[in-house]
C-alpha beads as a LAMMPS data file, in Angstrom:
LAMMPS data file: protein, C-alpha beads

64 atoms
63 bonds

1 atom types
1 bond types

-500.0 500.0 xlo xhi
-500.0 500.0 ylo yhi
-500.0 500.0 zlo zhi

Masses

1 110.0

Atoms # bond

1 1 1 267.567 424.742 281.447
2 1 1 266.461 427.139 278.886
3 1 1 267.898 428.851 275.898
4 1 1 267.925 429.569 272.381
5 1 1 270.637 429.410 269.446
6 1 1 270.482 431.335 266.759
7 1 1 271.843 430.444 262.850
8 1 1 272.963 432.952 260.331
9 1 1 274.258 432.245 256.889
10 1 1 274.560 435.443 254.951
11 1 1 276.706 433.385 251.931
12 1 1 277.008 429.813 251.747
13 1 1 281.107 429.755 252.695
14 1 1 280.312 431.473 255.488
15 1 1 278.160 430.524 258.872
16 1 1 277.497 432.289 262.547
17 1 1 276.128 430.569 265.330
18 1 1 274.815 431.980 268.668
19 1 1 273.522 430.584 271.829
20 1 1 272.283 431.313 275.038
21 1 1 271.240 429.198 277.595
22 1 1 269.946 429.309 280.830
23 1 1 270.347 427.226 283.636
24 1 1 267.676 426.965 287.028
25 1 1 266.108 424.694 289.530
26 1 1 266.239 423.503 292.915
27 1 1 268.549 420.744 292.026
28 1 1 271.206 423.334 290.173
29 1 1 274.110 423.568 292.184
30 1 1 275.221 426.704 293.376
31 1 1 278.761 427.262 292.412
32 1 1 277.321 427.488 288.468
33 1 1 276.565 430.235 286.829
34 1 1 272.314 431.067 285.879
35 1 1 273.558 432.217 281.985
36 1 1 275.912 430.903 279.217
37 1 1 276.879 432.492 275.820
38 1 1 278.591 430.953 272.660
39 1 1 279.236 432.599 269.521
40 1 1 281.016 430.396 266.512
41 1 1 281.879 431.048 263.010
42 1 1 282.870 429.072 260.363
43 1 1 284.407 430.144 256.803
44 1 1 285.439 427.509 253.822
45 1 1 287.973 428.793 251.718
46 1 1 288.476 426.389 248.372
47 1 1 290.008 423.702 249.761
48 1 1 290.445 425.108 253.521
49 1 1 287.883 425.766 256.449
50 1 1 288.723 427.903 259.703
51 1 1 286.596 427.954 262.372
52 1 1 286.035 430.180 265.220
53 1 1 284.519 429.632 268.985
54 1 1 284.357 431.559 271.685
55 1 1 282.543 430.833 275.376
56 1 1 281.390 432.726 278.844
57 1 1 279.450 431.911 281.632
58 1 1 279.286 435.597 282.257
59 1 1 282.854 434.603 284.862
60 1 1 284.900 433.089 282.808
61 1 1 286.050 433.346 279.116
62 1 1 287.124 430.331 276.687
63 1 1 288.320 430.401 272.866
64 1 1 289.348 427.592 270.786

Bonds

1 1 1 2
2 1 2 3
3 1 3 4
4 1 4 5
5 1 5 6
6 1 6 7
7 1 7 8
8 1 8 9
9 1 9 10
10 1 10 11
11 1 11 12
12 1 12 13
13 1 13 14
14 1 14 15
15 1 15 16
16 1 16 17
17 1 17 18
18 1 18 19
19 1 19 20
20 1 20 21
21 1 21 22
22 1 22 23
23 1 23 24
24 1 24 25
25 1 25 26
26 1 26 27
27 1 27 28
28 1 28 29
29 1 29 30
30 1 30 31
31 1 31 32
32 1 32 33
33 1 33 34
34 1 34 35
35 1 35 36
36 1 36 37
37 1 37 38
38 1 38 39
39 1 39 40
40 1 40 41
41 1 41 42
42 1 42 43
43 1 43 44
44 1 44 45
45 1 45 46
46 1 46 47
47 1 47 48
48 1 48 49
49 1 49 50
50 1 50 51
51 1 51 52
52 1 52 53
53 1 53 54
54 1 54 55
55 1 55 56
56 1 56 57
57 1 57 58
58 1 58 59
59 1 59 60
60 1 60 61
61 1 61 62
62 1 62 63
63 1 63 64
């Protein structure tokens, strides 16, 4: 597996993260997909935080 995730802050209530990974090998079985993507975001509001996530495996789509 290979990949790389990726941090952004542009204020300090507010955070982005990215990530990509990579999956290959002889060993890898074949019903799963080679890439993966994930995006979150976060946002703290006074005394609140929200939070954001979504997920593909370039077949299927997930959000929490």
């Amino acid at each position: 597996m290979s990949g790389f995730n990726l941090n952004f802050s542009p204020v300090t209530w507010q955070n982005y993260k990215f990530s990509v990974a990579h999956g290959w090998g002889r060993d890898r079985q074949a019903y799963l997909k080679d890439y993966a993507y994930d995006l979150i975001g976060n946002w703290d509001f006074k005394h609140y935080g929200y939070s954001y996530e979504i997920a593909s495996d370039t077949k299927n789509l997930a959000q929490l």
